[in-house]
C-alpha positions in Angstrom: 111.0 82.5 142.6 109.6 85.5 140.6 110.9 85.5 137.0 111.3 88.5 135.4 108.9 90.0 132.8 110.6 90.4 129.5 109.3 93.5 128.7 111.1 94.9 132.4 114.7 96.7 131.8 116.0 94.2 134.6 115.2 91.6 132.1 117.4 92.9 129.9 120.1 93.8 131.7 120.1 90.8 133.4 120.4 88.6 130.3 123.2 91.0 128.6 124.8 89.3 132.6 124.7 86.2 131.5 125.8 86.8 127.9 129.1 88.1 129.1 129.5 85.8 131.7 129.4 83.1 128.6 131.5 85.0 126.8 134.2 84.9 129.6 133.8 81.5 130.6 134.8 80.2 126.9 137.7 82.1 127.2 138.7 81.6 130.3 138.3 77.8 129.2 140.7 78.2 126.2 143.2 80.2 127.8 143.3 78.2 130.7 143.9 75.1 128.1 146.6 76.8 126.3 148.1 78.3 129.4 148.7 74.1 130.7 149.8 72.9 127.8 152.5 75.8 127.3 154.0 75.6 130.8 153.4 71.6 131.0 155.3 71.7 127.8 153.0 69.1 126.3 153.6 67.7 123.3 151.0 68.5 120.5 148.7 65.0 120.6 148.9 64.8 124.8 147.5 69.2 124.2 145.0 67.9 122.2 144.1 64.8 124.4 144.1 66.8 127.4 140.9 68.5 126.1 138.7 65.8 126.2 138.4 65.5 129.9 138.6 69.1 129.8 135.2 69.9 127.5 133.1 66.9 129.3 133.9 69.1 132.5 133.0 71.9 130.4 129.9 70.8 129.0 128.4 68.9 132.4 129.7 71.6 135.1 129.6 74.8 133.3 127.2 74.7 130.1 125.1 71.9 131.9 124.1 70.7 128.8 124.2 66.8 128.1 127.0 65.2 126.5 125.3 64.2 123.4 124.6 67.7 122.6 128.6 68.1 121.8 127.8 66.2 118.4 123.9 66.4 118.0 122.8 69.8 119.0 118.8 68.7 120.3 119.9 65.5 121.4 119.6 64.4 125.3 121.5 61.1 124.9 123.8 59.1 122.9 121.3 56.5 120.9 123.4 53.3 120.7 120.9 51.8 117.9 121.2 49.4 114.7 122.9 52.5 112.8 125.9 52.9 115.5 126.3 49.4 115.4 127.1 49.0 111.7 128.3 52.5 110.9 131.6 53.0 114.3 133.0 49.4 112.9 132.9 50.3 109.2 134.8 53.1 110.2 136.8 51.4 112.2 137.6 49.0 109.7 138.0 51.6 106.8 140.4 54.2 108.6 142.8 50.6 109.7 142.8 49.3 107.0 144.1 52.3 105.2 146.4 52.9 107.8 148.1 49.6 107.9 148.6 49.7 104.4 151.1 53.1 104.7 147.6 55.2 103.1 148.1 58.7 104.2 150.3 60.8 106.6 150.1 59.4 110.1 153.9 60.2 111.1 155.5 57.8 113.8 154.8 54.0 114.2 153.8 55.4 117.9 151.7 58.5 116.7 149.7 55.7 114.1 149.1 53.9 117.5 147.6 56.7 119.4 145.9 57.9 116.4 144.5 54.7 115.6 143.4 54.6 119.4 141.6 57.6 118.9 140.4 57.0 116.3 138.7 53.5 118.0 137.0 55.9 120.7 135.7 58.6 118.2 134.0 55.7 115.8 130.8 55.7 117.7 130.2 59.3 118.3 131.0 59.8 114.6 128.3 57.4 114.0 125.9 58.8 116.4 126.0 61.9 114.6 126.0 60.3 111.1 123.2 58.4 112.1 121.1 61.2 113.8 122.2 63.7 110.4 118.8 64.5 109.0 118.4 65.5 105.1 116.6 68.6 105.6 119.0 69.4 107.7 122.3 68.9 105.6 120.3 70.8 102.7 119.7 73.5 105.2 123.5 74.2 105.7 124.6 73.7 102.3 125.6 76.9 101.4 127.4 77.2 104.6 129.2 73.6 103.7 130.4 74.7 99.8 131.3 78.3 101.4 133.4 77.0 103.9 134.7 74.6 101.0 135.5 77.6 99.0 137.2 79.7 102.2 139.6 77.2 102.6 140.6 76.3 99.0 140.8 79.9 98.3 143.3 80.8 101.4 145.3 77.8 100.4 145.4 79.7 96.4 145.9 82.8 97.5 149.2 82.0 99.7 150.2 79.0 96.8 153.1 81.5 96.0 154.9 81.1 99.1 154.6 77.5 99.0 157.7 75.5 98.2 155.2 73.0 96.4 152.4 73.7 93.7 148.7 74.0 94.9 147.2 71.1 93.5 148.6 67.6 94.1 148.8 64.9 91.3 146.0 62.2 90.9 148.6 59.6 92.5 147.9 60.6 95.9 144.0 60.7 95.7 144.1 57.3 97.9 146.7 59.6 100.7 144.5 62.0 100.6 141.4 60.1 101.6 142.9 57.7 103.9 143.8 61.5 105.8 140.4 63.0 105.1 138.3 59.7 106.7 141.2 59.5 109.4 140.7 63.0 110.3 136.7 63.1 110.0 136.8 60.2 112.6 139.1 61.5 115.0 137.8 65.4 115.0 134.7 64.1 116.8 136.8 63.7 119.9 139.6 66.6 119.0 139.0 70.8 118.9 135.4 70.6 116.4 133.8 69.5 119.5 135.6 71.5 121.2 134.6 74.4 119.7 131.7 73.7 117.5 130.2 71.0 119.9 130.6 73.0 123.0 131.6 76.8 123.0 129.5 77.6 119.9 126.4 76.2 121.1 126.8 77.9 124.9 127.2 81.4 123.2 125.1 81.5 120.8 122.2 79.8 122.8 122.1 83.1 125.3 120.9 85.5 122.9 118.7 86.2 119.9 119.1 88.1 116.4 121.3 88.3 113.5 124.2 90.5 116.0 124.6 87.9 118.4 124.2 84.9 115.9 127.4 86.6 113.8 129.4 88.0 116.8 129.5 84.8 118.7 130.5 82.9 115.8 133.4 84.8 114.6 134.1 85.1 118.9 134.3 81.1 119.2 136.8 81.3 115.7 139.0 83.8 117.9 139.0 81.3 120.3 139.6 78.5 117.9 143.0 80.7 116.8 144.2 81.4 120.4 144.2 77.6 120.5 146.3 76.7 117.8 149.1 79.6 119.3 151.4 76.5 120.8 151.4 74.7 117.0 151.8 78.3 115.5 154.6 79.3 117.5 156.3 76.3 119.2 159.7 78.1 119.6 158.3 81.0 121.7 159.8 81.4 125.1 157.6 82.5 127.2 154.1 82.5 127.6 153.7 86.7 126.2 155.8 85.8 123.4 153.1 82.8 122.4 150.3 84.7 122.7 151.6 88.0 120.8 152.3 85.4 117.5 149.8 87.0 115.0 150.0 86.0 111.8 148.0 85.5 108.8 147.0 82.1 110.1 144.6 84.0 112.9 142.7 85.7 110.6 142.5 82.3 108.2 141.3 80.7 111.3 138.5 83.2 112.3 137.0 83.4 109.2 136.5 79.7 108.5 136.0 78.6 112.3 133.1 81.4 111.5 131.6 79.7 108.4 132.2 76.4 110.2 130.4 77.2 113.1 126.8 78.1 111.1 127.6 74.5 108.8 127.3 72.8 112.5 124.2 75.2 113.5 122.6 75.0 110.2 123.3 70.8 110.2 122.4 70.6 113.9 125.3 67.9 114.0 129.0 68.1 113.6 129.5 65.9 110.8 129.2 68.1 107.9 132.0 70.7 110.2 134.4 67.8 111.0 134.2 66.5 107.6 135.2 70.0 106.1 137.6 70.7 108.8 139.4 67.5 107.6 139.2 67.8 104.3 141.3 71.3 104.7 143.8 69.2 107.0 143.8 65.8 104.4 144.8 68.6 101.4 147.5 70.3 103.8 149.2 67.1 104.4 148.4 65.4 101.1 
């Protein structure tokens, strides 16, 4: 087959094609997901479970990318070596530990089980990526990393009025708060960062060049990343318009650090320094 010459106008207009149709199939995909879990009346861990079928389908059927690229961007396969051996039991061992000793905020005796389950699965892509993290890399995206760090604190200060409690937490629950943090860090390889960093990002961004596209499909995947967390936002609406019309300050939280969340994960080229972050905001929430 004849491939079109890059300088030709069908060139163009045939890649601005496949740009949108991008564009429409990671929405479609979120929709879709929120869509089931609001008329399945799921309850928030099965939503949340539900999408991990849901972006291996995703990311073999539609993106055609392999599934190691979900937590290393370049990578064609998940490298069970020396470092996954040692680094998915440490964490493992760390995150049970803590939990079985009543560290942290894991609700339920049952939701500590599933947690702790998913926690087991997410162990060795967590230490795929750790392991495949390169230096140059992590230094690469570190203004990304301490701006997203920033973002969150400061969303967090600026709505610490309407807070029944005060921002910061005393030095007593420095062990809660990192029991949550490596709990969380662990279990958002498997959960939405892979979703939505692991997945959508990379099939959006990776159908177009230049500063434009590089900024409008990351604040697009952030949308996205809001839409999603419409059922935990608004989990008395009753009916599906009502779900979708809850817009509140949350959705514009959302989109501007999914935004600086999705160039730590470009600029890393793995999803540790995101899911780290992400959990960090979730650890000091709960903490």
């Amino acid at each position: 087959m004849t491939s079109i010459p890059e300088d030709s106008p069908f060139h163009y207009q045939w890649h601005e094609v496949i740009l949108l149709r991008r564009y429409l199939q990671c929405a479609a995909f979120v929709v879709l997901w929120v869509m089931g879990g609001y008329y399945l009346r799921l309850s928030p861990l099965a939503f949340q479970l539900v999408g991990l079928p849901l972006v291996a389908l995703f990311q073999l059927a539609v993106a055609r990318r392999p599934l190691a690229q979900l937590w290393v961007r370049d990578a064609e396969r998940v490298r069970l070596d020396w470092r996954v051996a040692v680094t998915a039991p440490l964490l493992f061992a760390v995150c049970a530990g803590l939990m079985l000793h009543g560290f942290g905020k894991v609700g339920t005796a049952g939701e500590a089980q599933w947690l702790l389950a998913l926690i087991g699965v997410a162990v060795v892509p967590a230490a795929f990526a750790v392991g495949e993290q390169r230096a140059a890399d992590l230094r690469r995206a570190g203004g990304w990393i301490a701006l997203a760090l920033i973002v969150r604190w400061g969303w967090h200060a600026a709505w610490a009025p309407t807070w029944d409690g005060p921002l910061a937490f005393p030095l007593r629950k420095l062990p809660d708060f990192f029991a949550d943090w490596i709990c969380e860090t662990v279990a958002l390889f498997l959960v939405d960062e892979v979703v939505f960093r692991g997945a959508l990002d990379p099939h959006i961004a990776g159908a177009g060049r230049g500063r434009l596209h590089e900024w409008c499909s990351a604040v697009f995947v952030a949308l996205l990343w809001g839409v999603w967390h419409f059922p935990a936002w608004n989990p008395g609406a009753k009916s599906l318009l009502e779900l979708f019309t809850h817009i509140g300050p949350d959705v514009f939280a959302a989109v501007i650090w999914g935004t600086v969340l999705s160039f730590c994960a470009r600029r890393s080229r793995t999803l540790g320094p995101a899911a780290a972050i992400h959990a960090a905001g979730n650890a000091y929430v709960l903490t």
